[in-house]
N, C-alpha and C positions, 0 to 999 in steps of 0.2 A: 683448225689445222693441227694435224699432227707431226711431234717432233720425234727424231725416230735415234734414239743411243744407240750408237754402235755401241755393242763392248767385246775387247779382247779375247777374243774364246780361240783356242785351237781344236778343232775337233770335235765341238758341239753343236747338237742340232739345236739348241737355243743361241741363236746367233744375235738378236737385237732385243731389245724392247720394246712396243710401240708403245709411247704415252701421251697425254694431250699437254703435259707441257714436262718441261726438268723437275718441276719440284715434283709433279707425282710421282715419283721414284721414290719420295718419301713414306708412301704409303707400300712400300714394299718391307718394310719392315720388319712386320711377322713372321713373312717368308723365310729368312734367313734363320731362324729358329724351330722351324719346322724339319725333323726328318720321316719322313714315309717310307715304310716297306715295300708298295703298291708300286713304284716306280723304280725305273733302273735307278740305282743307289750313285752309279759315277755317273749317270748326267746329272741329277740332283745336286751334286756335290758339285761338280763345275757351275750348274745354278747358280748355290747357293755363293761361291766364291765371286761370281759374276754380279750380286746382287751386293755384296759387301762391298767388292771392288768399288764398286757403283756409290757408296754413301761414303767410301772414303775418298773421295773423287769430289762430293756433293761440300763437304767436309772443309776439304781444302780451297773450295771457293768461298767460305765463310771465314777462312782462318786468313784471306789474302794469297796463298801459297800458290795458288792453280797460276800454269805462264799460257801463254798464249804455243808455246807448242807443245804443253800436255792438254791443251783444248782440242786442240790442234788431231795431235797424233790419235786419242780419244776416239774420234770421231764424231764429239759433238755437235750437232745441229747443220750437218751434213745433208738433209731432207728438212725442205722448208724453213729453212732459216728464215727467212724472209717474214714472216710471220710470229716470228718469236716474240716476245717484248720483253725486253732484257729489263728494265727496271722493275716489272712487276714479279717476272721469276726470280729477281733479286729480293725482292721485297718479301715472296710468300716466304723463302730461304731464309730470311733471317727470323722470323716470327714461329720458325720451328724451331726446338728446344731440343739442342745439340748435349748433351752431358758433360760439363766442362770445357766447352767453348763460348769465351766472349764474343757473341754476337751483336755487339753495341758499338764496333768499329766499322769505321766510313769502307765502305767497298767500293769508291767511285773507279779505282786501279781495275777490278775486276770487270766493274762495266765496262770500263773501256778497251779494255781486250774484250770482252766479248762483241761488243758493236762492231769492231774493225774486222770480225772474222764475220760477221752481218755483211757490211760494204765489199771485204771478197765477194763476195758471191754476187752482190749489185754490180760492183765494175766490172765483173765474164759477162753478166747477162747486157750490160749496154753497151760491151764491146762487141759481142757477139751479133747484137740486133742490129748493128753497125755496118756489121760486116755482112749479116747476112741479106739487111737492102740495100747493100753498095751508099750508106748516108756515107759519101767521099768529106765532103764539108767535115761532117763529122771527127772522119777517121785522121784528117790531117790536123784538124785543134790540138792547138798547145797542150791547153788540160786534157785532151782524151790521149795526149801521148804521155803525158803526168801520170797521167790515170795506172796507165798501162804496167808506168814503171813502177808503181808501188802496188800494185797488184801483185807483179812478179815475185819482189821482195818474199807480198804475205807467203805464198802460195809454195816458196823455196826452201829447204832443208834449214837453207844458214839463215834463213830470213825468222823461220820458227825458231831454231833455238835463239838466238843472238835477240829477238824482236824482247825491248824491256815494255812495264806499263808507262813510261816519261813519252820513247818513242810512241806507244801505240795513240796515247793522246797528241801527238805531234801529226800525225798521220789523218787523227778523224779531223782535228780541223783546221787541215790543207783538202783534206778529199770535198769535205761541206761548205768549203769555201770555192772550191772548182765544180761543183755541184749545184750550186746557189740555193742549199739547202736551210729550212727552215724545220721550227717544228710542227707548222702549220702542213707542209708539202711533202715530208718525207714518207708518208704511206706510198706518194705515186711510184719509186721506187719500185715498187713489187710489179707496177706495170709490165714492165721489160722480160719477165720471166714468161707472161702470159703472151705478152710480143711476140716471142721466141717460137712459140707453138702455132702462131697463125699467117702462116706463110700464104693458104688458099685465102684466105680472105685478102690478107695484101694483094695478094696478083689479082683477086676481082675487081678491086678497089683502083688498082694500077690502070688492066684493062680499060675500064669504065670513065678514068680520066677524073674521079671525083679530086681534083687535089686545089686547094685555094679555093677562096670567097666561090667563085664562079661553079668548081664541080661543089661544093657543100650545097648552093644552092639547088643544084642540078639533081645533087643525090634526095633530097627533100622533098622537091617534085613528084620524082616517081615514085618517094615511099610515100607519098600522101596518096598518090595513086593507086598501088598496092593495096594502101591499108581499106581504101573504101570497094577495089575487090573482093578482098578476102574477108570483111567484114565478118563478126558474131563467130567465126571461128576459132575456137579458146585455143587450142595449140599452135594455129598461126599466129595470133593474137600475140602472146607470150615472145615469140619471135622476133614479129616487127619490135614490140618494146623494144626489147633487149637489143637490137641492132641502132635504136634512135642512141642507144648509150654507147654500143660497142663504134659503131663508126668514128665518133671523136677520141675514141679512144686510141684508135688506130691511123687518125688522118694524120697528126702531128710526124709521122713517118713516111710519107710520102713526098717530100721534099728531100732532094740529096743531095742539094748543095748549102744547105745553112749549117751555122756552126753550132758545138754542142753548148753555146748560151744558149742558141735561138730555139733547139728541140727540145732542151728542160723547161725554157719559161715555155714554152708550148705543153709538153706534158702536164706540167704542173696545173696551168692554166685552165687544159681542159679535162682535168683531173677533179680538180676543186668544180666546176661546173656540175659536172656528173654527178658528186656526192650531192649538191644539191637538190638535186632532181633525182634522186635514188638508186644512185649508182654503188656499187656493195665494194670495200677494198679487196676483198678478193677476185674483185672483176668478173662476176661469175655472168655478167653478161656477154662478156665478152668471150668466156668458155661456149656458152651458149650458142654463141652464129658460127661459134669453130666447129661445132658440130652440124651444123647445119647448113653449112655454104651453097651445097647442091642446090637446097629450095631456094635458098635468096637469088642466086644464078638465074632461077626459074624464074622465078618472081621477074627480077628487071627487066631482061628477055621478053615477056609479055609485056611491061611495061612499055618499052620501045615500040614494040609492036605495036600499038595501043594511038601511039601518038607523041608520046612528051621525047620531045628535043630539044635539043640545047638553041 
């Protein structure tokens, strides 16, 4: 997964960086000592000030200095957050050898501004997936209206400057205790983003009536049916898989009257199942049937056809 730095350019067609994580910016290094004739001379230059910017930036989260709304205003991890792992990009950070910085002091303040601007982006995408299957149960729980209001705070001009590192640890855990977070369970988190994207698959799901004991077993059925259709053919093959994983991944949202205990210990639940049986955190099975819905549409339709009724 790729993390994508905004930096502050006016006026340049170098507008981001793409890297595979924060610290590789450290490997940008040379560059900023680099001048070429071969190129326009003021975009270089704004480059070059863009990439410096950039380690004095890197700099200040080693020294404790960075707040949570020069993270913030930055534009750091804006794209894909959710994939970050902030202890280990802490970690490569300090194991690089800064020139006259103590890099042997605890950066736990740091992490902790950076996780809660992680959980930003967790609490839109479960309020959002809330809202956008009408989960009501949901939308009226105490903690998803908790939720709501420290959301707003991060997300607020007065909320980034004023936000200290005391507050932002106060913050992570109230959010991981209305969360019923673990560090066994918090990859499923990233669910809700890939939620967000599969609206056709919900309404098939919906349609089809799969929800509780009674439709799982029902949906099981006709993919046993399907699968000994479409047998020996590797591209559908590949399909049905990936939808025996993406279905549970998706069923826990089809109830819209439980509250958000009952859809996290569900998520998590059938979160943790999946990993065991080869379900990837990036959910890429679940990418998978979003592209696909047409045919599985297909598929049950003949299914029906066929025989298997409830």
């Amino acid at each position: 997964m790729f993390t994508l730095i905004r930096l502050n350019l006016l006026d340049c067609k170098y507008g981001a960086l793409c890297v595979k994580s924060l610290s590789d910016l450290l490997l940008l290094n040379p560059i900023s000592n680099v001048v070429s004739s071969d190129v326009c001379y003021s975009c270089f230059q704004r480059f070059r000030q863009a990439v410096q910017d950039t380690q004095a930036f890197l700099k200040s989260i080693l020294l404790g200095e960075a707040t949570y709304g020069s993270l913030c205003s930055l534009g750091c991890f804006q794209e894909g957050i959710g994939a970050v792992d902030v202890p280990n990009e802490l970690h490569i950070l300090q194991t690089f050898r800064f020139p006259g910085i103590d890099q042997s002091k605890d950066m736990g303040d740091i992490k902790s501004i950076m996780q809660l601007i992680q959980f930003a982006d967790y609490i839109d995408n479960i309020r959002c997936v809330c809202e956008q299957y009408h989960i009501d149960g949901c939308l009226m729980d105490k903690g998803m209206k908790r939720l709501c209001e420290i959301h707003s705070v991060l997300v607020s001009e007065e909320g980034k400057t004023e936000l200290t590192a005391i507050k932002s640890k106060e913050y992570l855990v109230e959010i991981e205790k209305i969360l019923y977070l673990t560090e066994g369970n918090r990859h499923a988190l990233g669910l809700f983003a890939v939620v967000k994207d599969s609206a056709d698959f919900y309404q098939f799901l919906k349609e089809k009536n799969f929800r509780g004991a009674e439709g799982a077993n029902f949906f099981m059925q006709q993919h046993r049916l399907i699968t000994s259709h479409l047998q020996h053919e590797e591209y559908n093959d590949q399909i049905l898989n990936h939808l025996l994983v993406a279905f549970p991944y998706m069923s826990p949202f089809l109830d819209t009257d439980q509250s958000l205990e009952q859809l996290m210990n569900e998520v998590y639940r059938n979160c943790g199942q999946q990993a065991v049986r080869g379900g990837s955190t990036d959910f890429v099975q679940l990418h998978t049937v979003n592209k696909n819905v047409h045919l599985v549409r297909v598929w049950f339709s003949r299914a029906e056809v066929s025989g298997v009724y409830r």
